[in-house]
LOLOVEX-988336 format. One record per residue (C-alpha): y, z, x; residue in one letter; residue number from 1. Coordinates in nm, 2 decimals, padded with zeros to 4 digits, always signed. Each point is the difference from the previous one (the first is absolute). Layout:
> v | w | u | resn | resi
> Y | Z | X | a | NUM
...
//
This chain:
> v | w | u | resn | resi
> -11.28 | +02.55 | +00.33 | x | 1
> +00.28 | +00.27 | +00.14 | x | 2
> +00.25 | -00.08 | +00.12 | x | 3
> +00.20 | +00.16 | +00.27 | x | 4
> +00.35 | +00.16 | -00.04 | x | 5
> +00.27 | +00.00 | +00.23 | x | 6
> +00.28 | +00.23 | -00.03 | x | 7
> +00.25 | -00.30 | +00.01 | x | 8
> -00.19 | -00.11 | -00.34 | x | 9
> +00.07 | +00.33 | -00.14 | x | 10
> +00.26 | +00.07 | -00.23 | x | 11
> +00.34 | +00.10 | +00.17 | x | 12
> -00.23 | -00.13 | +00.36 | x | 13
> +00.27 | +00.01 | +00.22 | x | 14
> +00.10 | +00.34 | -00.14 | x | 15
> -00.34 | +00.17 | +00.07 | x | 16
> -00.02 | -00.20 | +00.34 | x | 17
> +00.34 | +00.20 | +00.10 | x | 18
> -00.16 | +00.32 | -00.13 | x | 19
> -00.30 | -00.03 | +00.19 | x | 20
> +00.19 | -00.08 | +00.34 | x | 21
> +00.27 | +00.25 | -00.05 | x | 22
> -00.27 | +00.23 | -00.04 | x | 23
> -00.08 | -00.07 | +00.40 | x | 24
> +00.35 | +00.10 | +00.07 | x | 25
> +00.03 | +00.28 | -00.21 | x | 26
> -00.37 | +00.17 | +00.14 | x | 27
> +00.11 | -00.03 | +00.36 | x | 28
> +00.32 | +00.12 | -00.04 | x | 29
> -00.12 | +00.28 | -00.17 | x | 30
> -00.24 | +00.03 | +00.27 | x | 31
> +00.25 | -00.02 | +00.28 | x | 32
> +00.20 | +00.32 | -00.16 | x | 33
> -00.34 | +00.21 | -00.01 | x | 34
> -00.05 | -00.12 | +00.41 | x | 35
> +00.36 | +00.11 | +00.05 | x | 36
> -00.08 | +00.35 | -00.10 | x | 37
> -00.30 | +00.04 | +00.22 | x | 38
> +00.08 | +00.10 | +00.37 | x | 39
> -00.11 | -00.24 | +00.26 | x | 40
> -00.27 | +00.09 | +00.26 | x | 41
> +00.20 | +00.00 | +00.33 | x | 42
> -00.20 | -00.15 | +00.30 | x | 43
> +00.08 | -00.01 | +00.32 | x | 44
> +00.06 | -00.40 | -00.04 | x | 45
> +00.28 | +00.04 | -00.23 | x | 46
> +00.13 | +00.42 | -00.01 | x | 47
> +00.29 | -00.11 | -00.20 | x | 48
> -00.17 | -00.18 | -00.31 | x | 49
> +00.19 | +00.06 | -00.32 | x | 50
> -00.22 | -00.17 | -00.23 | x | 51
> -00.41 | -00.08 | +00.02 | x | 52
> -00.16 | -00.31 | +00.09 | x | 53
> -00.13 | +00.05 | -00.39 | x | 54
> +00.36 | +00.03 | -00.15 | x | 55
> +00.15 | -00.29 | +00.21 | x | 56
> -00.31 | -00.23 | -00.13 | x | 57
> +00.09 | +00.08 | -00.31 | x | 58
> +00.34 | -00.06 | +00.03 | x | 59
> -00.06 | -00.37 | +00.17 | x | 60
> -00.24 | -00.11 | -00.30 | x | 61
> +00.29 | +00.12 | -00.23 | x | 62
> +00.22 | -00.28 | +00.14 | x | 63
> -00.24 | -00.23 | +00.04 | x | 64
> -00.09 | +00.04 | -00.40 | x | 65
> +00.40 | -00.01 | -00.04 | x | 66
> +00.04 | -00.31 | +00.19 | x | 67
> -00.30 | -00.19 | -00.21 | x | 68
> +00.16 | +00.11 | -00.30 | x | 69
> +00.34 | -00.13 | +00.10 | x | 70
> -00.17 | -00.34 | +00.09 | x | 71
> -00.18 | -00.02 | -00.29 | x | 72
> +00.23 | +00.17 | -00.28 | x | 73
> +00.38 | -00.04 | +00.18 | x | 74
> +00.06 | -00.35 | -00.17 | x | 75
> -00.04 | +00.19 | -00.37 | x | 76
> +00.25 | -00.06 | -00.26 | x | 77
> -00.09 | +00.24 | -00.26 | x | 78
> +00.04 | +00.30 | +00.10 | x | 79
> -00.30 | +00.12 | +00.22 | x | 80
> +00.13 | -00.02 | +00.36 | x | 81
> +00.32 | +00.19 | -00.13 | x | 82
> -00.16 | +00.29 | -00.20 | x | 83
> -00.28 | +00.04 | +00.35 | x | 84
> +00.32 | +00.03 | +00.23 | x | 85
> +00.15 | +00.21 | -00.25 | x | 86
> -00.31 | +00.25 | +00.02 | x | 87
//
């Protein structure tokens, strides 16, 4: 019989479960500075774009992840929340 594993059963759980959301953050914001350095494609719908649809998405699901994570991880008293705002 297996049984299954959750990462809140693993050692230091809530630890890793930070990790692996503030890895959500950290890729799209990474992602959203790459977007940035790429020109938009002016159209005739919008000739003055400064960013492309690709950055801006990127950019939204950064905040979304932020958001989750503050909701999730804000309440934290040892040190987490304070060391991820610190970043």
């Amino acid at each position: 019989m297996t049984r299954q594993t959750t990462v809140k059963d693993a050692f230091f759980g809530s630890y890793l479960q930070f990790e692996l959301e503030f890895d959500k953050v950290a890729y799209y914001a990474l992602l959203t500075l790459i977007y940035q350095t790429v020109p938009p494609v002016r159209s005739a719908s919008d000739p003055a774009a400064v960013y492309s649809p690709e950055c801006v998405d990127a950019a939204r699901k950064c905040l979304q992840y932020h958001r989750e994570m503050f909701l999730k991880f804000g309440h934290e008293t040892d040190g987490l929340w304070r060391g991820y705002i610190e970043w």
